[in-house]
C-alpha positions as CSV (number, residue, x, y, z in Angstrom):
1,X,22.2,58.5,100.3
2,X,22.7,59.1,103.8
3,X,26.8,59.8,104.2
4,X,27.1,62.9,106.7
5,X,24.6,62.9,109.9
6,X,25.6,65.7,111.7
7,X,22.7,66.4,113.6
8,X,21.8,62.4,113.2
9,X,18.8,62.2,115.6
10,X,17.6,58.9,117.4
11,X,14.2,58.6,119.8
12,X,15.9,56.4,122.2
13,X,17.2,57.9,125.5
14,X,15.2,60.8,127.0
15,X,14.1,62.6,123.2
16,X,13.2,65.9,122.4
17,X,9.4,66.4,121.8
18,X,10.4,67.4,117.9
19,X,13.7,66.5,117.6
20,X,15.0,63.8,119.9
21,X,18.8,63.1,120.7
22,X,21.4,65.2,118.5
23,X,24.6,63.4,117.6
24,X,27.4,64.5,116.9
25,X,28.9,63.7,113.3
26,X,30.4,60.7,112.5
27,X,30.0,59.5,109.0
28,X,31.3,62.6,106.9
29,X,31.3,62.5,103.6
30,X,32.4,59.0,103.6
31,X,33.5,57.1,100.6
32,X,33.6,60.4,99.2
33,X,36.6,61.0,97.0
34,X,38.3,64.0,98.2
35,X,35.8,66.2,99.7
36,X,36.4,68.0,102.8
37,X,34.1,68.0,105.8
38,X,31.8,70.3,106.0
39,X,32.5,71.8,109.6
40,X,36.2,73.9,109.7
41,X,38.6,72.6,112.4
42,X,38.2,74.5,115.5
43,X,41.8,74.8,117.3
44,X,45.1,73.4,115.4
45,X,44.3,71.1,112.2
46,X,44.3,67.9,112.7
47,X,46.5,65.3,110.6
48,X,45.2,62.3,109.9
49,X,47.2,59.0,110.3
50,X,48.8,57.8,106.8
51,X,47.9,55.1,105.3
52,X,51.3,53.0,106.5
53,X,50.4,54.2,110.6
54,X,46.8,53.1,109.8
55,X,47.3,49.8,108.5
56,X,49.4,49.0,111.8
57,X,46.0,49.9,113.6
58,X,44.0,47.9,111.3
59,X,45.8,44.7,110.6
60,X,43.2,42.7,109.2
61,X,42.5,45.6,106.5
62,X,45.1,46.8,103.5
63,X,44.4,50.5,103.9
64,X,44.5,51.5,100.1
65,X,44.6,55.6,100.0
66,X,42.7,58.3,101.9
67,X,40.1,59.6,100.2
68,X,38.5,62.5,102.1
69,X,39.8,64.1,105.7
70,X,38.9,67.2,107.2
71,X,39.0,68.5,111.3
72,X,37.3,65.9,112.9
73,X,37.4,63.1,110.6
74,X,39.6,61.3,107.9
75,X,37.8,58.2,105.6
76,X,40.1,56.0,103.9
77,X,39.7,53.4,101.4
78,X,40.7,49.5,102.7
79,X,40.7,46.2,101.6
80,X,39.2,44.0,104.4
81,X,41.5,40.8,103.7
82,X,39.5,38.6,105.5
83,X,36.0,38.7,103.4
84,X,38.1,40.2,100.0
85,X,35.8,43.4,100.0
86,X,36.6,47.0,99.8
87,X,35.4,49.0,102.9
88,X,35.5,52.8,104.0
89,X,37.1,53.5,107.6
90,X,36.3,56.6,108.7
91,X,38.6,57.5,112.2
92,X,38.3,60.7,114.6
93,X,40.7,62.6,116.4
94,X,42.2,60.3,119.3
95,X,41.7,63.9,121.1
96,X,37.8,63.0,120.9
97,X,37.9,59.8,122.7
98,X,39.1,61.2,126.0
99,X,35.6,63.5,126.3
100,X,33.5,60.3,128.2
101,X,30.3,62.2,126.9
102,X,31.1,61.9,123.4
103,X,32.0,58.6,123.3
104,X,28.7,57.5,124.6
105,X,27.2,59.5,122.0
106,X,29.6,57.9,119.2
107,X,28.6,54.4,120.7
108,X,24.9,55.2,120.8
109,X,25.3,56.7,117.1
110,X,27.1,53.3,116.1
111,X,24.3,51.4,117.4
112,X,21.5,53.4,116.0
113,X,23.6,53.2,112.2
114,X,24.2,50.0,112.3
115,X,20.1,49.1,112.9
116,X,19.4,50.3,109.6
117,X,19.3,48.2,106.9
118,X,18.4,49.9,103.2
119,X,20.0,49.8,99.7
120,X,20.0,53.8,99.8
121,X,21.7,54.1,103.5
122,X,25.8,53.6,103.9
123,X,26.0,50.3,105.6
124,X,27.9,50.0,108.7
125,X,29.9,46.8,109.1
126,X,32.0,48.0,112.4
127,X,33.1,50.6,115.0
128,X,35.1,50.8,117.9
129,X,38.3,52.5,118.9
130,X,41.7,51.9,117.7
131,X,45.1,51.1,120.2
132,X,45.9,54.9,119.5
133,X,42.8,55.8,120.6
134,X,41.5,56.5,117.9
135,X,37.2,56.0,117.7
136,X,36.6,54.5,113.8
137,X,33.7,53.3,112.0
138,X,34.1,50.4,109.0
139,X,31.7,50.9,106.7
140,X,30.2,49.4,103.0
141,X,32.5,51.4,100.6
142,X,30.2,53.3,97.8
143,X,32.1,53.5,94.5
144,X,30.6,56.6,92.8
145,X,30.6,60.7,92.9
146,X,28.5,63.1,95.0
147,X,25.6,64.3,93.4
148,X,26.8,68.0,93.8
149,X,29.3,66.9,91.4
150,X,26.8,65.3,88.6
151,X,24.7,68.6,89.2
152,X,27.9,70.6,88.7
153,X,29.0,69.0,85.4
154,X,24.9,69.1,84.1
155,X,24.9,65.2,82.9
156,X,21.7,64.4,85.4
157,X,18.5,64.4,82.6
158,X,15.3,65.0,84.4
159,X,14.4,61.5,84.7
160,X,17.3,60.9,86.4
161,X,16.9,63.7,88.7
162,X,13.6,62.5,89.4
163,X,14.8,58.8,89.7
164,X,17.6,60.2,92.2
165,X,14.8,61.9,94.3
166,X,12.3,59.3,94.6
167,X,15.4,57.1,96.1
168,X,16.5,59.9,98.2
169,X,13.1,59.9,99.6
170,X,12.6,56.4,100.4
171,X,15.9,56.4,101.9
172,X,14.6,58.9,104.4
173,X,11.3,57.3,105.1
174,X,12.8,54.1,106.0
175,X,15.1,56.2,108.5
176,X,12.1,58.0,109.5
177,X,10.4,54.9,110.4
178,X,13.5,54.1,112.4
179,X,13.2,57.1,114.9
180,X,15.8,58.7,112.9
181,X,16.6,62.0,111.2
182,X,19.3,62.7,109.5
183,X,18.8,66.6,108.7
184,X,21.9,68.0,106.8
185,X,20.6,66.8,103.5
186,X,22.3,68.5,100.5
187,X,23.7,67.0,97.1
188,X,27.4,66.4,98.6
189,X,26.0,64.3,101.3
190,X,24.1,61.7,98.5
191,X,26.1,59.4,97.1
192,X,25.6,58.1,93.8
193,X,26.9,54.5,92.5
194,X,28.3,54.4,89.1
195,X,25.6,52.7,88.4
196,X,23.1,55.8,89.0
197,X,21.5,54.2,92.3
198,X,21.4,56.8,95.1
């Protein structure tokens, strides 16, 4: 369920008696079919790259549509050719990559993500930064809605709602175990598959 860490914290370097490390936020509501990001741009908006500038950045990927964007992030459906899966890339402002401080943070974050290994946490599968600068994640694409929309239309019986919660919760207790908190979680930030896993 974990899709949007903006305050993803990790024990490694130097932590905060309670909290440890904030991050910054990096996933968004990836895989997320058309929601915005949570945070409002600060400044000019951003506009994302299309789909046809992406694929030039990505050329081992068919970039497929953009599914969510908002102003620091946009997360686009792909095809990665190579292993014939579909994928979620999630890029940031090139603007971003020229603050040194961030980027360690972004790197750190990558690491920390990519460590965790549970059916009910968004897999990463890469990150880096593109030619244009721009810093990027690749991760597993979910296919599925936000459960802020299943509460929304009232299809969720309460077995489900309790099914959804105990997965929710392991999710996090696996994190926890893993030095890491994700605290911003809210029903758009839970994913859930099509087949009702959270």
């Amino acid at each position: 369920p974990i899709t949007q860490p903006p305050l993803l914290v990790s024990s490694h370097p130097q932590p905060d008696p309670l909290f440890g490390n904030s991050l910054t936020a990096l996933l968004g509501d990836a895989v997320e079919a058309g929601a915005p990001s949570a945070a409002p741009p600060a400044g000019p908006v951003w506009s994302p790259p299309s789909a046809e500038e992406l694929g030039r950045l990505f050329p081992g990927y068919r970039i497929e549509l953009l599914i969510g964007s908002g102003g620091m992030d946009a997360v686009y459906k792909a095809r990665q050719l190579r292993l014939n899966r579909d994928v979620a890339i999630k890029v940031l402002p090139a603007e971003l990559a020229e603050d040194l401080e961030f980027v360690q943070r972004f790197e750190r974050e990558a690491q920390t993500l990519a460590g965790l290994n549970h059916p009910g946490i968004v897999a990463i599968h890469d990150s880096g930064k593109t030619e244009a600068g721009h810093l990027y994640f690749v991760m597993e694409f979910v296919n599925g809605t936000n459960l802020q929309q299943l509460i929304q239309t009232g299809s969720l019986s309460p077995a489900q709602t309790l099914e959804i919660t105990i997965q929710v919760c392991e999710a996090l207790h696996y994190a926890h175990q893993h030095d890491v908190i994700h605290r911003d979680i809210k029903p758009v930030n839970v994913l859930v598959t099509a087949e009702g896993r959270a």
